[in-house]
SEKOL-239830 format. One record per residue (C-alpha): residue number from 1; x, y, z. Coordinates in nm, 3 decimals, decimal comma. Each point is the difference from the previous one (the first is absolute). Layout:
SITE_NUM_X_Y_Z
...
This chain:
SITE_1_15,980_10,444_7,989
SITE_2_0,113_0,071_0,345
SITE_3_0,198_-0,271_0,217
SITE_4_-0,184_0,081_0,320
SITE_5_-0,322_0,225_0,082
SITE_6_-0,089_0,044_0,338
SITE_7_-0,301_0,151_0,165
SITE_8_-0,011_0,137_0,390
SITE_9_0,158_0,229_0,203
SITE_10_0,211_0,263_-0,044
SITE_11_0,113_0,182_0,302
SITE_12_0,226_0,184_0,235
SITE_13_0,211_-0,172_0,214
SITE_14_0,144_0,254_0,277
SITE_15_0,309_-0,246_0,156
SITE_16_0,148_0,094_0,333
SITE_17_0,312_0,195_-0,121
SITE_18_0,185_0,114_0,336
SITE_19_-0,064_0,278_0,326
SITE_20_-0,033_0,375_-0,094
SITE_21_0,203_0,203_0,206
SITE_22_-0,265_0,043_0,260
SITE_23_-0,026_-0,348_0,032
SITE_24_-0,253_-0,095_-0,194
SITE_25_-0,088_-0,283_-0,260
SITE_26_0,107_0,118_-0,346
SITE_27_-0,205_-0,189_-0,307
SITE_28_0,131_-0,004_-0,340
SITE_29_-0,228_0,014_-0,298
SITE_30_0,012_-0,337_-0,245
SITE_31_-0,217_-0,088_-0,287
SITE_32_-0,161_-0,328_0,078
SITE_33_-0,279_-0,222_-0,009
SITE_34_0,027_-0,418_-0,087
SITE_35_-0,129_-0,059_-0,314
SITE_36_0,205_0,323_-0,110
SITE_37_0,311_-0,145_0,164
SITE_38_-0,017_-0,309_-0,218
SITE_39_-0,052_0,204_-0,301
SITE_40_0,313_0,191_0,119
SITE_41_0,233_-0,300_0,003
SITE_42_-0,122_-0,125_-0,320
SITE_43_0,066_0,329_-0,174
SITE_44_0,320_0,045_0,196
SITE_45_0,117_-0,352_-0,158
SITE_46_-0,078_0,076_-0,379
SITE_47_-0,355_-0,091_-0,015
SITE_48_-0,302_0,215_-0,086
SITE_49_-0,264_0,081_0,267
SITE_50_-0,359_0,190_0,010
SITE_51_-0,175_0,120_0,320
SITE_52_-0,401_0,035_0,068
SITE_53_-0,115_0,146_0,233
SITE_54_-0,063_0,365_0,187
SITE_55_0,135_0,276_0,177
SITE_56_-0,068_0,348_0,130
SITE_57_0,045_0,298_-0,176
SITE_58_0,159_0,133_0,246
SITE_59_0,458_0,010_0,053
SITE_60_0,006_-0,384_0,071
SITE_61_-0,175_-0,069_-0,251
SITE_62_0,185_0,209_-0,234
SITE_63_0,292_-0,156_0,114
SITE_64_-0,067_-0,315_-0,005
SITE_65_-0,071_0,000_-0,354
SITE_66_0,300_0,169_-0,043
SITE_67_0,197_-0,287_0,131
SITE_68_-0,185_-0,260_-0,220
SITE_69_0,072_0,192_-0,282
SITE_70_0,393_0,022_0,082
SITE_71_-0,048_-0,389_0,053
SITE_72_-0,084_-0,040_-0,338
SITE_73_-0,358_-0,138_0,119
SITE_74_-0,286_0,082_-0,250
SITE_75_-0,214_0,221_0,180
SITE_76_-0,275_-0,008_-0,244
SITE_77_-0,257_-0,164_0,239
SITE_78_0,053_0,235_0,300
SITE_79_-0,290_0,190_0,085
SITE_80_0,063_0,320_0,226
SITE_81_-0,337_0,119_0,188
SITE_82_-0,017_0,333_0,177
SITE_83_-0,280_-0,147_0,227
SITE_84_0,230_-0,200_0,196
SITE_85_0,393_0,035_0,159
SITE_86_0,221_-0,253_-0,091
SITE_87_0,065_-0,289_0,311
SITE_88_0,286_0,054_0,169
SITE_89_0,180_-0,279_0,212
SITE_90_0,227_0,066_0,331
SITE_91_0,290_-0,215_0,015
SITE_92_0,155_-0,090_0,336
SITE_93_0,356_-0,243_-0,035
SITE_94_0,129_-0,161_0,261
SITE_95_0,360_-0,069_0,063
SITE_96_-0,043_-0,346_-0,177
SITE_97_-0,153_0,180_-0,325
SITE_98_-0,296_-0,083_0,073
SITE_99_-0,354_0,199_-0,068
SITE_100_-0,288_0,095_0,193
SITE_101_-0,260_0,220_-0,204
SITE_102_-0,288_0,292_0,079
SITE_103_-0,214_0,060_-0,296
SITE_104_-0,153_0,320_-0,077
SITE_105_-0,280_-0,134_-0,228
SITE_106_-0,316_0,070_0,121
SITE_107_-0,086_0,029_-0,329
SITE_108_0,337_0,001_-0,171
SITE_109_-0,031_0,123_-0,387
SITE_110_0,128_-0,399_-0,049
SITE_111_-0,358_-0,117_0,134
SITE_112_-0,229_0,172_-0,251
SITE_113_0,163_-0,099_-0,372
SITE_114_-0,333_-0,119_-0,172
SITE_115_-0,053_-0,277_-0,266
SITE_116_-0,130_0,222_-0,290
SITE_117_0,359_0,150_0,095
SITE_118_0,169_-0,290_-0,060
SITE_119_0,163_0,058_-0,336
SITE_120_-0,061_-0,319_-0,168
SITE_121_0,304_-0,012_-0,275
SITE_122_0,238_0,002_0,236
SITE_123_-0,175_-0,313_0,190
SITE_124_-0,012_-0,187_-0,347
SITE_125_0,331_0,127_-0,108
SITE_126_0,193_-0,166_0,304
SITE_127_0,168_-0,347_0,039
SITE_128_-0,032_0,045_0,372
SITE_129_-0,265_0,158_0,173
SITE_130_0,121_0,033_0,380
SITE_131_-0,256_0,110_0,294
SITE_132_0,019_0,015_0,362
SITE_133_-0,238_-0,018_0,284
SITE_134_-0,015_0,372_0,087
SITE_135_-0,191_0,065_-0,293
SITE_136_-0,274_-0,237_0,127
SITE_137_-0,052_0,184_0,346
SITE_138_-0,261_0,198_-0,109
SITE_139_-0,257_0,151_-0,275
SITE_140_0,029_0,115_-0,273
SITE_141_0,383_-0,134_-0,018
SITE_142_-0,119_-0,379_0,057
SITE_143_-0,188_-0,020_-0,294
SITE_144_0,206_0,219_-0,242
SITE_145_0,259_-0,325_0,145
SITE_146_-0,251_-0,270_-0,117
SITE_147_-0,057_0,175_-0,284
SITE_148_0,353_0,011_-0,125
SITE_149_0,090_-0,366_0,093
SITE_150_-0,288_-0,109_-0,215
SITE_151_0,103_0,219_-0,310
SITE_152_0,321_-0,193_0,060
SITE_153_-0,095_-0,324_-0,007
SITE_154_-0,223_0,032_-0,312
SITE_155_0,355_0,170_-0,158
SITE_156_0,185_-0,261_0,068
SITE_157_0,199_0,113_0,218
SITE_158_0,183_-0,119_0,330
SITE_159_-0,168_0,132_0,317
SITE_160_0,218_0,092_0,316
SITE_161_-0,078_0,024_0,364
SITE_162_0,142_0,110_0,323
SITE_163_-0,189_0,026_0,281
SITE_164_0,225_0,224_0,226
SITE_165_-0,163_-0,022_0,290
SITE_166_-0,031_0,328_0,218
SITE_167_-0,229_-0,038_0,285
SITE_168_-0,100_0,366_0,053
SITE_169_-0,167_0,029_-0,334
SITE_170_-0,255_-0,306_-0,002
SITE_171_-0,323_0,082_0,275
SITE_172_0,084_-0,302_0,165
SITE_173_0,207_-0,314_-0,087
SITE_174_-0,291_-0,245_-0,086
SITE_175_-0,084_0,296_-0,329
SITE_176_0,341_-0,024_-0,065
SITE_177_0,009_-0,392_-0,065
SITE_178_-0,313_0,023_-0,195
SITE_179_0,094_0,296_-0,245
SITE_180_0,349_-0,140_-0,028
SITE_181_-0,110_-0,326_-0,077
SITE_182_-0,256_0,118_-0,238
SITE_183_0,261_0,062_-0,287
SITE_184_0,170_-0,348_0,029
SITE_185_-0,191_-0,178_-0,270
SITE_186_0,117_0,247_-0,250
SITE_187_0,356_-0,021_0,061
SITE_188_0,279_-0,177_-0,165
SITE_189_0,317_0,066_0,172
SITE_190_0,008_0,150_0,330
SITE_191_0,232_0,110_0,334
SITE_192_-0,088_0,014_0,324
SITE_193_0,234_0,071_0,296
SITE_194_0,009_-0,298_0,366
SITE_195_-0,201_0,265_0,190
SITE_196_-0,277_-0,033_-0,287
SITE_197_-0,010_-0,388_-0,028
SITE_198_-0,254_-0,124_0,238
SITE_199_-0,238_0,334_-0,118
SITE_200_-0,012_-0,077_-0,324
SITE_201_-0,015_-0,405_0,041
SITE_202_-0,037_-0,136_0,339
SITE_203_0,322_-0,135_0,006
SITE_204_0,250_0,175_0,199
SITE_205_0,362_-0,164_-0,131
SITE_206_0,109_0,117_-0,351
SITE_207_0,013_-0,314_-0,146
SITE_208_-0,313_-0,136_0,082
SITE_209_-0,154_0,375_-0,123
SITE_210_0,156_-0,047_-0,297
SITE_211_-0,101_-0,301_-0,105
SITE_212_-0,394_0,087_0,104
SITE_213_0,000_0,311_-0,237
SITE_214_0,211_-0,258_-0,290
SITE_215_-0,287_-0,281_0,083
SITE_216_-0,267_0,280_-0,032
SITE_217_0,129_0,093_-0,380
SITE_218_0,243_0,285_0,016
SITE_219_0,242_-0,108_-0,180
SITE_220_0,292_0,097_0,149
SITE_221_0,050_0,144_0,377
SITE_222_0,288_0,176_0,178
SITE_223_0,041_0,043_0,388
SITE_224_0,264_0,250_0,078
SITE_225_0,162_-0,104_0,356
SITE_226_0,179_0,318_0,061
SITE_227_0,376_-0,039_0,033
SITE_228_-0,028_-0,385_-0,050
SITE_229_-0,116_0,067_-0,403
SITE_230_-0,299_-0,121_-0,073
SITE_231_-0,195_-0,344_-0,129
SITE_232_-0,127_-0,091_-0,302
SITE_233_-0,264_-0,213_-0,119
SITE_234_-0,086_-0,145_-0,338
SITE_235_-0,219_-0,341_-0,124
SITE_236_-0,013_-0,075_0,387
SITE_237_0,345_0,024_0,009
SITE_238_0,193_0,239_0,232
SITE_239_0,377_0,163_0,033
SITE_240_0,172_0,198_0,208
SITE_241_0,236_0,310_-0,147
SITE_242_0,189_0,143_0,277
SITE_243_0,066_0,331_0,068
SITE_244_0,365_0,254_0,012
SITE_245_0,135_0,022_0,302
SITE_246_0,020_0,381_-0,001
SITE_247_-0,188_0,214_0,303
SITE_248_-0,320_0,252_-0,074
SITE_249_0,022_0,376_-0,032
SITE_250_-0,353_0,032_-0,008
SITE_251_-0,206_-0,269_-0,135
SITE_252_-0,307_0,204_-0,110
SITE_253_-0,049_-0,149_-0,365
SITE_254_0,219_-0,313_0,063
SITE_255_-0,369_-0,209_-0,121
SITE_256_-0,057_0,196_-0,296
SITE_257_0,392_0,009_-0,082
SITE_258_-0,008_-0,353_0,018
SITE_259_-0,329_-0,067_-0,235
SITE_260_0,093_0,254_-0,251
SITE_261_0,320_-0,192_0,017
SITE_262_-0,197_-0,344_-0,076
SITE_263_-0,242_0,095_-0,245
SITE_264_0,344_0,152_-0,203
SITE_265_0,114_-0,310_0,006
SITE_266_-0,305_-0,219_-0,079
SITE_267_-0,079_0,242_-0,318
SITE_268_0,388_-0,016_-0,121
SITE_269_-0,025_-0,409_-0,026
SITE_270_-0,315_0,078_-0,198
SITE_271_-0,210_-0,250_0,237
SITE_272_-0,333_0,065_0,106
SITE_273_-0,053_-0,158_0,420
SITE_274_-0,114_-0,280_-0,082
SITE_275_0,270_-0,071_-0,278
SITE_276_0,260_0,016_0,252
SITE_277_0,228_-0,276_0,133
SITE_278_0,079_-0,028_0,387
SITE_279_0,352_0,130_-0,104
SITE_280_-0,100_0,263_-0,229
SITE_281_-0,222_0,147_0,318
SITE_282_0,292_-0,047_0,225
SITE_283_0,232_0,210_-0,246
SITE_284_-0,334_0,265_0,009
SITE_285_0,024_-0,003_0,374
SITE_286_0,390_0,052_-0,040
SITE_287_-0,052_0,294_-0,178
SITE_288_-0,289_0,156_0,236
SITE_289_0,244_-0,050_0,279
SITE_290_0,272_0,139_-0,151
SITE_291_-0,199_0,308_-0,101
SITE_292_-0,153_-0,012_0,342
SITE_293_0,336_0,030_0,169
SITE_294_0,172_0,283_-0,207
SITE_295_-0,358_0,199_0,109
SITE_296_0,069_-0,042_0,354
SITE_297_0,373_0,147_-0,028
SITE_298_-0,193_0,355_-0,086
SITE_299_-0,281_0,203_0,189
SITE_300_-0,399_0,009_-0,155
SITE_301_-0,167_-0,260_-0,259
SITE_302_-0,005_0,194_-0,330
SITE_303_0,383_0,144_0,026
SITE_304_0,150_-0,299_0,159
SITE_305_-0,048_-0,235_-0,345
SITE_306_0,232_-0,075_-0,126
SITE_307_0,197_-0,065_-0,369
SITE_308_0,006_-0,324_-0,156
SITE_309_0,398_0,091_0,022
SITE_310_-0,014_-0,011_0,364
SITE_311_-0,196_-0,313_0,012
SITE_312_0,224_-0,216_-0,217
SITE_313_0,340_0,156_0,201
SITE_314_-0,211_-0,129_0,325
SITE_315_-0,028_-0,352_-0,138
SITE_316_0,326_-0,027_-0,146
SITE_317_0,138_0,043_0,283
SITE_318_-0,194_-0,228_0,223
SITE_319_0,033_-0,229_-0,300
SITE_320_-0,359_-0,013_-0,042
């Protein structure tokens, strides 16, 4: 059995990386994707991880499959299609850290993973079955994603969500709010970031979100408020776990980092979402921001995770 499965994309992220002598841009090449950046912390803190999706055959493809297998992610579930090139993402980062993204996707290899692709024992073999909302932007890739959440919940098993929100992908922003709301009924434990709130509830302040998605029966919610931590909510309950005072590199990943970092947690006190207590899903969200701030001390998603040895020397000494 496998600690966390996730299905989605897998992609290049080319990150601003300096001027060339000539003067222009420079981008640097990093393995990425969100659902594969969460998979990435988990196996980069001892747990065990298995990707679905697809990719081109083509040398980002190649190489991204490369880099899951050096993560120790099971790669038994990726599908590599010569039909399509794998997506590629541009990565622009301001002075702050902060990202603004140009997708080359028009179809991305991501878009077209099929259900009869889907390979079924790894969907019944997981505890956690994570999924974003990329994966629901289009055919065939939404319903492989239906598919594989159902499998899941007649398994057993704990279903994941993340919207991550990225305007440029969704045809307009009333599709997006539909498609990304279609999945909520299936989940059990989910993370959303401020900028995502009122999207994905009506309700624009992260505690009020929170408690709307609790209300609606996912079990247990997380709202990730950038460098203030993020909030919790459990049984209609909500807490705050703040965040390390440390300043952003790059904070492609920082999400994902943080969620890997969360569902690590939740699996190692052996609680399913709706099992937890307030301050079991605070010490989750301590973890996720922990992880979340040792990514953003490194450039990309995938090679910024970091070691559960990291982690703990980050809390230790912040006394966390």
């Amino acid at each position: 059995m496998v600690d966390v499965a996730a299905l989605g994309e897998l992609l290049i992220d080319f990150t601003e990386s300096g001027i060339s002598p000539g003067g222009m841009k420079l981008f640097e090449r990093n393995p990425g994707g969100a659902v594969a950046n969460v998979l990435a912390a988990v196996a980069r803190l001892g747990g065990s991880a298995a990707f679905l999706g697809k990719v081109g055959d083509d040398m980002h493809g190649r190489f991204l499959k490369e880099t899951l297998e050096r993560a120790g992610i099971d790669v038994t579930g990726l599908v590599t299609t010569p039909a399509f090139f794998t997506t590629l993402a541009f990565v622009a980062i301001s002075e702050t850290g902060e990202r603004t993204f140009s997708f080359a996707r028009k179809p991305g290899a991501d878009t077209q993973f099929c259900a009869d692709e889907v390979d079924e024992a790894v969907v019944r073999g997981a505890k956690v079955l994570h999924v974003g909302s990329l994966s629901m932007t289009d055919e065939p890739a939404r319903s492989a994603t239906l598919h594989a959440v159902a499998l899941a919940k007649e398994a057993g098993a704990v279903v994941s969500y993340d919207p991550n929100y990225r305007a440029s992908l969704w045809k307009d922003e009333q599709t997006a709010k539909e498609r990304m709301r279609e999945l909520l009924p299936f989940v059990d434990v989910m993370k959303l970031s401020e900028e995502e709130t009122l999207l994905l509830t009506g309700h624009a302040d992260a505690e009020s979100a929170a408690r709307h998605l609790n209300a609606a029966g996912i079990s247990c919610v997380a709202v990730t408020l950038g460098k203030n931590g993020a909030l919790v909510c459990v049984r209609g309950g909500t807490v705050a776990a703040a965040g390390f005072p440390l300043p952003a590199v790059d904070t492609t990943g920082a999400g994902d980092a943080f969620w890997g970092g969360f569902l690590y947690r939740m699996l190692a006190l052996k609680k399913r979402p709706g099992e937890l207590e307030l301050c079991e899903a605070a010490d989750c969200a301590a973890w996720g921001n922990a992880v979340a701030t040792c990514c953003v001390q490194k450039r990309g998603g995938i090679p910024a995770m970091p070691s559960k040895k990291e982690v703990l020397e980050l809390m230790r000494r912040y006394g966390r």
